[in-house]
N, C-alpha and C positions, 0 to 999 in steps of 0.2 A: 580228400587230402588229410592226413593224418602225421602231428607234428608232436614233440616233446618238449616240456618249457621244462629247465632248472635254476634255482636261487641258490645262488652261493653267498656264504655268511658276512660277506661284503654288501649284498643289495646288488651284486651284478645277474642280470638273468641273461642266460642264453636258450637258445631253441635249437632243435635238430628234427626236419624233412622224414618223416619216416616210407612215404613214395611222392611220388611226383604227379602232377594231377594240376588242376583246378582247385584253389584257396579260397575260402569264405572264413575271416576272423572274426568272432564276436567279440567285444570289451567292452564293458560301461564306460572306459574312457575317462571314468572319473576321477582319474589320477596320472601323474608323469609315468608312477609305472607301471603301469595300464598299456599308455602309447608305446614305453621303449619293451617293452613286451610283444606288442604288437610290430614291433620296423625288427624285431629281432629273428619275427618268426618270417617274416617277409625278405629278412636281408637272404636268410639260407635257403628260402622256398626260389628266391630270384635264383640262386649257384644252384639249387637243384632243379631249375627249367630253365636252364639257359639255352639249350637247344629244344624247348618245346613252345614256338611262338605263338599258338596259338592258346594256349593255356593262361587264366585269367582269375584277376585278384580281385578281389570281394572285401572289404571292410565295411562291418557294422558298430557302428559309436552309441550307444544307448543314453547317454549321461553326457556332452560335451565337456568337459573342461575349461573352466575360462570363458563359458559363450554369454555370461554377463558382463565381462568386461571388452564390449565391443566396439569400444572407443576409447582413443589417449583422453580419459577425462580432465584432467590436469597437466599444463604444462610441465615438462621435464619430467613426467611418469613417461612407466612403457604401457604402448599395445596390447596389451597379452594375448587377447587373444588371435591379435596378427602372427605373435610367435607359436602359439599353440601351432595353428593353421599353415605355417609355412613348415613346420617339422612334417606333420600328417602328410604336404605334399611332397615332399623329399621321399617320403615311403613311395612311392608313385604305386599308388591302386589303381587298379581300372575304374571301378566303382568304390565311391563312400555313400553310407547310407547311414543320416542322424536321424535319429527318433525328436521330434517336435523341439527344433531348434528354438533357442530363445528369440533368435531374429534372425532376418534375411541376410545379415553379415557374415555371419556362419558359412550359408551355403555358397556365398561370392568370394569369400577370399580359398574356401577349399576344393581345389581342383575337382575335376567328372564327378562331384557329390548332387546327393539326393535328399528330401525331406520323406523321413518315414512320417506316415501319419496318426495322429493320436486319437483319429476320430472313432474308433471301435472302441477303446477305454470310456470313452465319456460315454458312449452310446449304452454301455454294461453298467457303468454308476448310475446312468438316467432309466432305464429300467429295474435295477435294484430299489430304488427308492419308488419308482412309481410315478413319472411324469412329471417332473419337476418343473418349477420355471427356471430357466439358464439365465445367471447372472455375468457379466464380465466386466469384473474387475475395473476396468481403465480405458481408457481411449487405446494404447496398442494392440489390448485382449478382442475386441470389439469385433473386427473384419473377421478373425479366424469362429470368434463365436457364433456368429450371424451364422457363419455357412454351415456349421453344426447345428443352429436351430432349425435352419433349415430342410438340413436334410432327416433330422429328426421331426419335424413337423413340432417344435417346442417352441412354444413363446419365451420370449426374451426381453430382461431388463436390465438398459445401460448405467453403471456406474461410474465414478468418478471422483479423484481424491488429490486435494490440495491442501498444501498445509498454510494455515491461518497463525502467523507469530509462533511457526513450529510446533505446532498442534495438528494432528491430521483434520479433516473437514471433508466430511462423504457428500455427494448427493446422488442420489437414487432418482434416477429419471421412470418412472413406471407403476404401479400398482400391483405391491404383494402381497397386501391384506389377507389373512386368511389361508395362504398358499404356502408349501413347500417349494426351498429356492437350492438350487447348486449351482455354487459359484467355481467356475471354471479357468484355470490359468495355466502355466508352464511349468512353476517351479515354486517351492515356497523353500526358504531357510529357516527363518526365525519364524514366518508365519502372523506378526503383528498387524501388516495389512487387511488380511482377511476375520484376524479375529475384531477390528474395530469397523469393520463392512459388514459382516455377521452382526454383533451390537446396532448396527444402523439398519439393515431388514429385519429385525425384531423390534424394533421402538416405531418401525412405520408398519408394524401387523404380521410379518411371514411365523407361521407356526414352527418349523424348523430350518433350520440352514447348515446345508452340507458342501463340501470340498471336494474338487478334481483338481487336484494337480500333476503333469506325467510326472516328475520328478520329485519325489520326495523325501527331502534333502534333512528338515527339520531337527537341526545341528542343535536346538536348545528345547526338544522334549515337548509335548503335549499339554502340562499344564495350564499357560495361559487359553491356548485352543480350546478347550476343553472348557472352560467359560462363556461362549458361545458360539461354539458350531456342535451340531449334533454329532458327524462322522467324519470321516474324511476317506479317500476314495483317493487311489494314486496308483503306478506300475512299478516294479521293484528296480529300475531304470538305477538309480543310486546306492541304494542299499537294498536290505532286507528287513522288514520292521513286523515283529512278534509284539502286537496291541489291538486289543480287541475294540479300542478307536478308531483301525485303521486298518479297511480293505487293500488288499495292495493284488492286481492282475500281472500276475508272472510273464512274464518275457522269456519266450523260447530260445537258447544258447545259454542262461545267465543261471 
């Protein structure tokens, strides 16, 4: 399937069907106009198969939109990411497929969707560095890391972070004296978590400490990172990032 996108000097986009076929949309997703890009190119692919019923849509979301806020956290806010996810099903895909949603909210409120999975990324950081021990982050990181130590045959140590009188407070369940750790999570923005987890397997012995995140969002710059974690390791899912701190595994369509 083969479509045309155009921006007119409003910020309106439209698309135009160049045959008719079978549709697969790639978009990081990581913007509104990302999505109305995407229901643009699906509104004219639908008027141009309207008489082919067997013919079938495909959306891949790389970057979710909003899939941190998946929950009314405060009375009298919105949802957002209920709103996100009921726009995405109005496009009515046969198939959606997110790359390593932040949670399983994601994948229940948006219709015939899929979890792509990010376990080959960590699988390429964990042999880049050379056998690392896998760290996860937090009591939610924990379940999806296991199953990665697992199938990498990597030892794995639980962490865990409370704040003491608004202070963060790590503790490290584990022994990484000595050892090389990558700590493995979803998503970092500012990235403060990780670099004060990082600080805490250096004061109990790991000789370097490195970063998987799929999405690497890192809206305030490298800097403080960069006071301790040795690298960082991420998929270009959000952007594109030119730092020689920062491996990034390209994603095909993007």
């Amino acid at each position: 399937m083969k479509y045309e996108i155009k921006k007119f000097h409003d910020g309106q986009v439209t698309a135009k069907i160049a045959e008719a076929g079978d549709i697969h949309i790639k978009i990081r997703g990581n913007s509104y106009e990302d999505l109305f890009r995407a229901a643009s190119i699906k509104e004219a692919w639908d008027a141009t198969n309207a008489t082919y019923k067997t013919a079938v849509a495909k959306l891949t979301i790389f970057c979710l939109i909003g899939q941190r806020s998946d929950r009314r956290f405060n009375k009298g806010e919105s949802f957002d990411l209920k709103v996100i996810c009921k726009f995405i099903n109005d496009m009515k895909f046969d198939v959606v497929s997110i790359l390593h949603p932040h949670s399983p909210i994601s994948l229940a409120l948006i219709e015939n969707s899929e979890k792509i999975s990010h376990v080959d990324y960590v699988e390429k950081a964990y042999n880049q560095i050379g056998n690392p021990v896998l760290v996860s982050p937090d009591a939610g990181a924990y379940k999806t890391t296991h199953e990665i130590a697992e199938k990498l045959n990597a030892d794995l140590v639980p962490s865990n972070k409370v704040r003491v009188d608004g202070a963060p407070e790590i503790s490290i369940q584990g022994d990484v004296k000595g050892k090389e750790c990558l700590i493995v999570d979803d998503l970092a923005d500012g990235g403060r978590t990780f670099k004060f987890l990082a600080e805490a397997l250096k004061k109990q012995g790991a000789t370097k400490v490195f970063l998987y995140v799929t999405h690497g969002q890192f809206n305030y710059g490298f800097d403080e990172l960069k006071e301790s974690i040795d690298h960082i390791y991420c998929t270009n899912s959000y952007k594109d990032i030119d730092d020689d701190f920062v491996t990034q595994f390209m994603l095909e369509g993007l």
